[in-house]
LOKOLTI-257966 format. One record per atom (N, C-alpha, C): atom name; x, y, z. Coordinates in steps of 0.001 Angstrom, whole numbers, always signed. Layout:
BEGIN
REC at      xx      yy      zz
REC CA       X       Y       Z
...
//
This chain:
BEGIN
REC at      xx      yy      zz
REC  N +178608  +60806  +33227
REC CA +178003  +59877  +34156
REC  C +178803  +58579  +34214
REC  N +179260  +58056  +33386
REC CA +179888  +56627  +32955
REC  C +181539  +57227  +33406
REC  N +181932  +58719  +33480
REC CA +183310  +58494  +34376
REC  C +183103  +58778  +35524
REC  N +182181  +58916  +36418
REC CA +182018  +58936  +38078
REC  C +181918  +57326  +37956
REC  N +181383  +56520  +37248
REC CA +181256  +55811  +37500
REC  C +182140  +54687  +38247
REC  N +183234  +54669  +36910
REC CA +184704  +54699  +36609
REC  C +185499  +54680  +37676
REC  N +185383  +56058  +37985
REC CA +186201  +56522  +39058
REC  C +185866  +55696  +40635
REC  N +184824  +56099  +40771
REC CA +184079  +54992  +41791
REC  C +184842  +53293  +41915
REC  N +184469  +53227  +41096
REC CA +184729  +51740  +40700
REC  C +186280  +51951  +41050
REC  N +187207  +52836  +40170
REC CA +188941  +52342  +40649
REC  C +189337  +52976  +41751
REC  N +188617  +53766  +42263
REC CA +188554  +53809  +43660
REC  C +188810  +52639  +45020
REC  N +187175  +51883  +44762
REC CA +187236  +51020  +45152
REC  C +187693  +49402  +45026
REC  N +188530  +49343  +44150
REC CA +189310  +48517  +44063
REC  C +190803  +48765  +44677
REC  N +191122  +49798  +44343
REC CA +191928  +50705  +44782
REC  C +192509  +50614  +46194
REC  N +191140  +50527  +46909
REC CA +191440  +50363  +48432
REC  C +191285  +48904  +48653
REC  N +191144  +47807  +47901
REC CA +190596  +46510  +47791
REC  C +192240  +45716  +47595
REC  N +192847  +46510  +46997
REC CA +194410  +46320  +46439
REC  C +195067  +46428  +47669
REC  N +195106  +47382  +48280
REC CA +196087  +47826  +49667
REC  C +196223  +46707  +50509
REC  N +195475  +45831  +50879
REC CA +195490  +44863  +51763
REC  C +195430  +45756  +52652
REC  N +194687  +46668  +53291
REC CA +193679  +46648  +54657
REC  C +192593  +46374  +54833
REC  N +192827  +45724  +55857
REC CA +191959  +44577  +56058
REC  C +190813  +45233  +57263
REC  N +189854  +45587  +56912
REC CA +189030  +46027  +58444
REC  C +187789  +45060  +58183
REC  N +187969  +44306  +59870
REC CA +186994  +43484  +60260
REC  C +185807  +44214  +60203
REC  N +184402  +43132  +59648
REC CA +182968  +44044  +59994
REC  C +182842  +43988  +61497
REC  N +181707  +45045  +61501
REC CA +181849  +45422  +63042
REC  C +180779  +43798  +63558
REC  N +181224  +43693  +65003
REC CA +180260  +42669  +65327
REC  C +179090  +42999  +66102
REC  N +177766  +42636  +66027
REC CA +176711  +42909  +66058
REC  C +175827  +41655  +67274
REC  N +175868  +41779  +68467
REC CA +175279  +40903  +69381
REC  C +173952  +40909  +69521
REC  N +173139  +40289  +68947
REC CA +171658  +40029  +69056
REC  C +171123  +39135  +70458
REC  N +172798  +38784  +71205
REC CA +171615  +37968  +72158
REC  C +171131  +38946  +73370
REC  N +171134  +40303  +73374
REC CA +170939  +40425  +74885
REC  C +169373  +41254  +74683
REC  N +168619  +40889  +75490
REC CA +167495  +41612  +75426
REC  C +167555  +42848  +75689
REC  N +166334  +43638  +75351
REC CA +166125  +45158  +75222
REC  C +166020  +45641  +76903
REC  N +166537  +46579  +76449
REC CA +166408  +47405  +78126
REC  C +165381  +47734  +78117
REC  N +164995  +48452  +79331
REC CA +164449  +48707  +80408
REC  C +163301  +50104  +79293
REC  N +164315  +51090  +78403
REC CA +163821  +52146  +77538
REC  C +163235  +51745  +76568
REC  N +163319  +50546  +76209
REC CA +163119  +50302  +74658
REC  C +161989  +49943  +75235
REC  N +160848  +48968  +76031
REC CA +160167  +48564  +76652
REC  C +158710  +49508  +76516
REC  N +157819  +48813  +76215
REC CA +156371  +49981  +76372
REC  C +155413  +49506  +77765
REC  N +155692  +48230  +78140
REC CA +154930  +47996  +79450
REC  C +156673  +47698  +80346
REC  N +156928  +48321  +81467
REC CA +157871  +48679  +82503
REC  C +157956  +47015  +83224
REC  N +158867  +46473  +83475
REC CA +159095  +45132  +84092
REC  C +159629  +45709  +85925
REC  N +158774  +45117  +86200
REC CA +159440  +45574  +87939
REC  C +161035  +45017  +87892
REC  N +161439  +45541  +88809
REC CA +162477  +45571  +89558
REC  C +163003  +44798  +90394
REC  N +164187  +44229  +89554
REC CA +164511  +42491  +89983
REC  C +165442  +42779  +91000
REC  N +165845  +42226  +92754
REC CA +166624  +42459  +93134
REC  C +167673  +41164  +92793
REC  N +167719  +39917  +92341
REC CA +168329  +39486  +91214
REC  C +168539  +38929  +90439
REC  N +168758  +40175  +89483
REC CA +168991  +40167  +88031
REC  C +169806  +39042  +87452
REC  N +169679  +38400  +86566
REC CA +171066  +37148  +85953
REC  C +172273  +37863  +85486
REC  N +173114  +37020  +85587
REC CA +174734  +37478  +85878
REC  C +174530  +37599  +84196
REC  N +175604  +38284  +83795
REC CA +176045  +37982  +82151
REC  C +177083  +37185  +82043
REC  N +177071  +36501  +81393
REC CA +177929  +35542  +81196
REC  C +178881  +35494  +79829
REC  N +179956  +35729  +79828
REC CA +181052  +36020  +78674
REC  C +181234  +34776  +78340
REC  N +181565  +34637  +77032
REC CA +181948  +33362  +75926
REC  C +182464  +33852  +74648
REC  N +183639  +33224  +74058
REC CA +184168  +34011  +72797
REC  C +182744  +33614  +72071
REC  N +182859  +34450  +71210
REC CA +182117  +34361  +70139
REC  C +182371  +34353  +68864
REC  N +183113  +34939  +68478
REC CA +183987  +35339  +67679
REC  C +185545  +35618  +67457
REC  N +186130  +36264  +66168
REC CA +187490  +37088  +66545
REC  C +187265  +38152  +65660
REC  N +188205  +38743  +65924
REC CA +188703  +40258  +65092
REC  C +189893  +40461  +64786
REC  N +190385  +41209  +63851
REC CA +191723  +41446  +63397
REC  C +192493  +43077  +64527
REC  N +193203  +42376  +64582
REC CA +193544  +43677  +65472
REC  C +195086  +44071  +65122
REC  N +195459  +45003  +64593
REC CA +197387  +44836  +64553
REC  C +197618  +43789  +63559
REC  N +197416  +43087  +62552
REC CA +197636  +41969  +61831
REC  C +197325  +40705  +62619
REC  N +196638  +40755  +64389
REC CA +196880  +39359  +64777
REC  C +195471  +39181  +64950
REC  N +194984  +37673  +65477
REC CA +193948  +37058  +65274
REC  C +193605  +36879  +66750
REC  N +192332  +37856  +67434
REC CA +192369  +37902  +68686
REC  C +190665  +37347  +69089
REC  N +190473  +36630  +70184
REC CA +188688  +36468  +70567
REC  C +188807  +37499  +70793
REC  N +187380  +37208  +70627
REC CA +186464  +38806  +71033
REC  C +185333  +38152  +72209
REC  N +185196  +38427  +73621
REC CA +184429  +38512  +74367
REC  C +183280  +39020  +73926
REC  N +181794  +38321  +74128
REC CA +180772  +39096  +73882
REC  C +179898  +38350  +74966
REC  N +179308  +39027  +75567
REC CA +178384  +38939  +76628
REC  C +177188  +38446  +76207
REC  N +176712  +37338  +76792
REC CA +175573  +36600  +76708
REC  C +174682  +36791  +78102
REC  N +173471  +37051  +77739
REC CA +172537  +37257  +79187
REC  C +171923  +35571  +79316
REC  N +172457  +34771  +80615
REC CA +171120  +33594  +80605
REC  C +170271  +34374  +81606
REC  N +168912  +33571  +80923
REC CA +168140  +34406  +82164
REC  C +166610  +33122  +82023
REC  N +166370  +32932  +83390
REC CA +165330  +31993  +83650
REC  C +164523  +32500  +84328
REC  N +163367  +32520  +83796
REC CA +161751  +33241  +84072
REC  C +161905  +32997  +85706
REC  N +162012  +34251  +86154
REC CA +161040  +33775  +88112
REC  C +159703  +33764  +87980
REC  N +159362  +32990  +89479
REC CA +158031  +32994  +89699
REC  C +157307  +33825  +89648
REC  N +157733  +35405  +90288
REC CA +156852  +36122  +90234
REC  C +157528  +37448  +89283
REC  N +157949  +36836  +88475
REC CA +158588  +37758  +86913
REC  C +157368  +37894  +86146
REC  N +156647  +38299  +85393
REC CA +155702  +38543  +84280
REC  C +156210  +38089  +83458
REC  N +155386  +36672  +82571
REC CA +155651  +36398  +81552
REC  C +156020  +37150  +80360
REC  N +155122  +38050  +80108
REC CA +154642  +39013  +79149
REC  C +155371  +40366  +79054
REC  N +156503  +41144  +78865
REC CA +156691  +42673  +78960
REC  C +156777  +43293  +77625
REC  N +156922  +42293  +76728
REC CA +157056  +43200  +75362
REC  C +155824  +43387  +74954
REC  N +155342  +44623  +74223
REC CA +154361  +45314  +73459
REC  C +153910  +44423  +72329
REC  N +152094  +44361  +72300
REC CA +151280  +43533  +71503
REC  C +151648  +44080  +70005
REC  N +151979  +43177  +69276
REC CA +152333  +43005  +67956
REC  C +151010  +43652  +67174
REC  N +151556  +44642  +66343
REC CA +150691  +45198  +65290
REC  C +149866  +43803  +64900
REC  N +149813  +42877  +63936
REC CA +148889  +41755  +63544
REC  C +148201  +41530  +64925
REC  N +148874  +41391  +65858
REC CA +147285  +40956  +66807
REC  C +146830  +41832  +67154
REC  N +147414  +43197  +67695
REC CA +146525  +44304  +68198
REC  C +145224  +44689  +66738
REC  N +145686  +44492  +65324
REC CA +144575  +44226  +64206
REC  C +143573  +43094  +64544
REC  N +143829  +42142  +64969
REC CA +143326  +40844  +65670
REC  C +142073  +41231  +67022
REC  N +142347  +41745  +67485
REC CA +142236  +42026  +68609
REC  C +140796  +43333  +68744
REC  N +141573  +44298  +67781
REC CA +140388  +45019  +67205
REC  C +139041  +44521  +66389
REC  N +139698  +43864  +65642
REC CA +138460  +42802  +64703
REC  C +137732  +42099  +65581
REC  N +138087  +41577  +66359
REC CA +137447  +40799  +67610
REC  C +136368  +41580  +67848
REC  N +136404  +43148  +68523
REC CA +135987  +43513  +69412
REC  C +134482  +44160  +68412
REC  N +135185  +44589  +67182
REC CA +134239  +44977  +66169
REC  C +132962  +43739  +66376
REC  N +133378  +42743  +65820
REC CA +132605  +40885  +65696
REC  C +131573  +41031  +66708
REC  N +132147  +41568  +68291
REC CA +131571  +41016  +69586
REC  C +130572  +41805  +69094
REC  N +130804  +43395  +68916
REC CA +129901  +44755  +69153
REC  C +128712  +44255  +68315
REC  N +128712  +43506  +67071
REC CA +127799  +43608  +66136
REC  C +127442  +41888  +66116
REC  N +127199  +41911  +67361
REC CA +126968  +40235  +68022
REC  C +127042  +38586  +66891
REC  N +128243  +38957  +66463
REC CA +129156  +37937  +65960
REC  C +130227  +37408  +66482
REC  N +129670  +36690  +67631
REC CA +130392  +36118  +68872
REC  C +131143  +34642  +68080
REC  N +130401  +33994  +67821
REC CA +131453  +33016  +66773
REC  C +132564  +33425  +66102
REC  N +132427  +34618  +65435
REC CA +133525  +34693  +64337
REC  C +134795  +35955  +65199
REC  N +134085  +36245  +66125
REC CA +135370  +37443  +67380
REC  C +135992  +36085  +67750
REC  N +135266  +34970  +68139
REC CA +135860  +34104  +69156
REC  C +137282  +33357  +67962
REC  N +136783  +32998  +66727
REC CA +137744  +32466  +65541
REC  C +138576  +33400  +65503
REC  N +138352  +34636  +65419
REC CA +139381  +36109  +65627
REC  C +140392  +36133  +66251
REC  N +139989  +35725  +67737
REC CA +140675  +35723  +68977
REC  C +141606  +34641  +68754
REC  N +141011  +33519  +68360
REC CA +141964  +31944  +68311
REC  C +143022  +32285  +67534
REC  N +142821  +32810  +66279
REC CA +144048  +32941  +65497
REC  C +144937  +34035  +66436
REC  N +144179  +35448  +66831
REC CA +145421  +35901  +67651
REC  C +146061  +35403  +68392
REC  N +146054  +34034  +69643
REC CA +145798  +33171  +70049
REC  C +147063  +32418  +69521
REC  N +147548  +31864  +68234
REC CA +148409  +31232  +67669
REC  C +149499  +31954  +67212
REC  N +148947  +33809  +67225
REC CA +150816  +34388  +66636
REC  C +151011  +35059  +68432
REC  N +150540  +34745  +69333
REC CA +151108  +35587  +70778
REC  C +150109  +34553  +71624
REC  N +150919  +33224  +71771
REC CA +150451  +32430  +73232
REC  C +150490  +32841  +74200
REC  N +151302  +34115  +74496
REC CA +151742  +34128  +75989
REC  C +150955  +35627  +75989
REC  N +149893  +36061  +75311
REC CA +149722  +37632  +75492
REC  C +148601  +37429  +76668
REC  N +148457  +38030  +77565
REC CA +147394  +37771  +78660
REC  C +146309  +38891  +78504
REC  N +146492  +39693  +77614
REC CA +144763  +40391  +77143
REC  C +144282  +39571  +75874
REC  N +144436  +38640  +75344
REC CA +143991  +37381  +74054
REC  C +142957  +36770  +74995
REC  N +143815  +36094  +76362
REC CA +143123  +35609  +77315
REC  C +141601  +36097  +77605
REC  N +142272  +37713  +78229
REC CA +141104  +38402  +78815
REC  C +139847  +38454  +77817
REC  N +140447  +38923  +77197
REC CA +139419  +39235  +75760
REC  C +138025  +37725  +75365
REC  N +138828  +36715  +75450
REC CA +138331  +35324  +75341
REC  C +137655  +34805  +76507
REC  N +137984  +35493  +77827
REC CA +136887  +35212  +78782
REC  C +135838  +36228  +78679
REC  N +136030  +37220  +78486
REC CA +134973  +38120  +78612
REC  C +133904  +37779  +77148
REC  N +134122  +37492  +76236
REC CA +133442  +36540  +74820
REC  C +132733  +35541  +75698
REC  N +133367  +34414  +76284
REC CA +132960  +33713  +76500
REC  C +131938  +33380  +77565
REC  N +131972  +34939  +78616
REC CA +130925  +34975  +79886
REC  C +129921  +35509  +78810
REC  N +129659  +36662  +78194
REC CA +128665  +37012  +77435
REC  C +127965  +35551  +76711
REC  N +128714  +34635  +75958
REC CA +127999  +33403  +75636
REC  C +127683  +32790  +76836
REC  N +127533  +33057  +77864
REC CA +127084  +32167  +78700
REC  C +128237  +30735  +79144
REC  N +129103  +30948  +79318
REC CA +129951  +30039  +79245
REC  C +130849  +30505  +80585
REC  N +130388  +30513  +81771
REC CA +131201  +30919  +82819
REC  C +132256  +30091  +83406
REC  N +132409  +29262  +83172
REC CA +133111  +28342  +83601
REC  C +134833  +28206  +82491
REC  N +134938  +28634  +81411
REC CA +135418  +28671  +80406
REC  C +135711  +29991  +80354
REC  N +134713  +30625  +80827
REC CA +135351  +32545  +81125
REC  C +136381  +32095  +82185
REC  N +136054  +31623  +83585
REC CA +136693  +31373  +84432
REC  C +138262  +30943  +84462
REC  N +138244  +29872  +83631
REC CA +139919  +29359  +83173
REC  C +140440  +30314  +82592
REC  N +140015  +30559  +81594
REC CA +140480  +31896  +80774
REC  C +141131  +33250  +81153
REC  N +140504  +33639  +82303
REC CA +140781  +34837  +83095
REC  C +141250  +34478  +84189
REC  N +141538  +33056  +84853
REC CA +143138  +32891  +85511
REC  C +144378  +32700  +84244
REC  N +143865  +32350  +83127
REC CA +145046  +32123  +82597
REC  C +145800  +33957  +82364
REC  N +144541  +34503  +82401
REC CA +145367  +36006  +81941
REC  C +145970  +36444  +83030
REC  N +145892  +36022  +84420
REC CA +146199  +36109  +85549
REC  C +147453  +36099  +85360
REC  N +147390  +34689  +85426
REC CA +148921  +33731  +85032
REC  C +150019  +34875  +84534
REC  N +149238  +35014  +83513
REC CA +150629  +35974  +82378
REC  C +150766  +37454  +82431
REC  N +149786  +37955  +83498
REC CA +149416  +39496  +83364
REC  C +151195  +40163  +83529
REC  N +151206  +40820  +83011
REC CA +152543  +41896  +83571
REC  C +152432  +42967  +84385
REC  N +151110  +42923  +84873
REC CA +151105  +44282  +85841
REC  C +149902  +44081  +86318
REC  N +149528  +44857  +87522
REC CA +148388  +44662  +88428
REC  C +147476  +45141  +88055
REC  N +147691  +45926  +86832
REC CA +146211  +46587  +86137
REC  C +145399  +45585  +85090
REC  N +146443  +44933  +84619
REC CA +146148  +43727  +83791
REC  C +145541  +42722  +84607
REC  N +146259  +42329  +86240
REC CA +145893  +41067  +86878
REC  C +144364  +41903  +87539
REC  N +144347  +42857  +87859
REC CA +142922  +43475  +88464
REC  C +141853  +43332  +87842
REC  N +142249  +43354  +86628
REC CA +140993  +43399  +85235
REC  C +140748  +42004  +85468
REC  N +141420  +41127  +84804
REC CA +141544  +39734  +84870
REC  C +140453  +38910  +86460
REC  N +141291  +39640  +87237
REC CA +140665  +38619  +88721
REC  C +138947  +39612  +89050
REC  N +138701  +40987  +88241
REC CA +137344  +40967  +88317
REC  C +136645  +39922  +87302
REC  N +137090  +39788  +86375
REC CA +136313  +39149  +85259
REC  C +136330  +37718  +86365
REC  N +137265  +37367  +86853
REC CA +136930  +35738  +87523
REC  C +135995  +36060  +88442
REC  N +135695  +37032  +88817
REC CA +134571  +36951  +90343
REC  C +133322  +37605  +89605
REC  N +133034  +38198  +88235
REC CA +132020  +37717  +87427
REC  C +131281  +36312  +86477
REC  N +132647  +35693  +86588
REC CA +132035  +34190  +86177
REC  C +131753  +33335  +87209
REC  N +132564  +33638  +88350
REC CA +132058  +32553  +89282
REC  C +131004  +33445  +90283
REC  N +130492  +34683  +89714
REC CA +128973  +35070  +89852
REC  C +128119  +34292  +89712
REC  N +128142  +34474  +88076
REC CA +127159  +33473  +87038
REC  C +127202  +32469  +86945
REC  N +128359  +31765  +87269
REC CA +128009  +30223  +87994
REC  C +127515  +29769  +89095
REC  N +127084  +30668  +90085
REC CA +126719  +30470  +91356
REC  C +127625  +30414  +92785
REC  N +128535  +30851  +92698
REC CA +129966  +30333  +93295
REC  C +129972  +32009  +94032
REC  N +128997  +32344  +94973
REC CA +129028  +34157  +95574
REC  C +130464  +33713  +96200
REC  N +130994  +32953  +96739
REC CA +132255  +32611  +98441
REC  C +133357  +33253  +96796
REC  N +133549  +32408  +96037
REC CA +134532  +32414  +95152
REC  C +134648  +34128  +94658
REC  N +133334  +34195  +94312
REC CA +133391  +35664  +93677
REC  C +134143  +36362  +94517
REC  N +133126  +36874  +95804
REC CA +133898  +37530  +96806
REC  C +135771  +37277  +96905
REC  N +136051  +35804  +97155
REC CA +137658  +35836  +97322
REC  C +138053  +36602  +95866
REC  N +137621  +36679  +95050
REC CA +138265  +37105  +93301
REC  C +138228  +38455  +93912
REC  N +137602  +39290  +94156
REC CA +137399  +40475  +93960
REC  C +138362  +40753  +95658
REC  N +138149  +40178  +96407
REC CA +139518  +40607  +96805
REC  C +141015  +40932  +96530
REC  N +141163  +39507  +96085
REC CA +142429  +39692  +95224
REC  C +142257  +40787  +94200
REC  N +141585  +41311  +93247
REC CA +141360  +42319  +92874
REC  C +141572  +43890  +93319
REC  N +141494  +43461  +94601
REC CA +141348  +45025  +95518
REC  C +142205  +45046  +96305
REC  N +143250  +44026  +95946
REC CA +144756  +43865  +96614
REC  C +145783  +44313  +95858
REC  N +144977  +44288  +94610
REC CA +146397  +44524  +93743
REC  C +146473  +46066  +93639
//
């Protein structure tokens, strides 16, 4: 056991001696995930941001010292881009469940504390939102459902998300008295 070891070992020194030199490979973390890696689908940008090349680095190539081009994506949110396309994080989708447990067994205080903390690890998730208006019409709080479920609006990534969302608004501005409002909600609803 102690001469594999050995051997191993003057092996790798061995090749440590030669002076070849191989660069580690380089590894670009800035470009976001495609289109496959994706669990909710991002529509279809007609256009997309340019990539934009900048050395980043070098590499050894032939004994000489060469940049290495690596492609950088800028990319600035459009208006009607979806905030939201990446998939709800294990801790909040746990979050999220606990919530719903809280609501079922009418522990509306402690779903709603549930929700807040999910709330602080995914600001931008627009079912946290939904979830928090629909808590909050059951407390009687329509007006606070109301903000809530444009905000999920706001961030929805898809029309099944914004449909859900803009019924829940034309149920709070039910229960607030607001029938003109409801009606326009549930249009938009039945547009999407």
């Amino acid at each position: 056991m102690i001469r594999i070891g050995l051997v191993v070992a003057s092996v790798v020194l061995a090749g440590c001696a030669s002076g070849l030199r191989v660069p580690p490979p380089i590894i670009d973390g800035t470009q976001n995930a495609g289109e496959q890696d994706r669990v909710r689908k991002a529509p279809a940008r007609a256009d997309a941001p340019a990539a934009v090349t900048t050395p980043a680095t070098t590499a050894v190539v032939r004994g000489k010292t060469q940049p290495v081009e690596v492609a950088k994506i800028e990319s600035q949110p459009m208006a009607d881009e979806p905030a939201s396309t990446t998939p709800i994080s294990e801790p909040v989708l746990e979050l999220l469940d606990t919530a719903d447990q809280q609501a079922s067994g009418g522990k509306n205080d402690e779903a709603m504390a549930t929700l807040e903390r999910a709330l602080r690890l995914a600001p931008r998730e627009p079912e946290i939102y939904y979830q928090m208006g629909r808590l909050r019409l059951e407390m009687g709080q329509a007006g606070e459902a109301e903000q809530l479920a444009l905000k999920a609006v706001d961030l929805a990534p898809d029309s099944f998300v914004r449909r859900d969302s803009w019924n829940l608004v034309a149920l709070a501005r039910e229960r607030a008295g607001n029938a003109a409002g409801a009606t326009a909600a549930r249009a938009k609803a039945r547009g999407l």
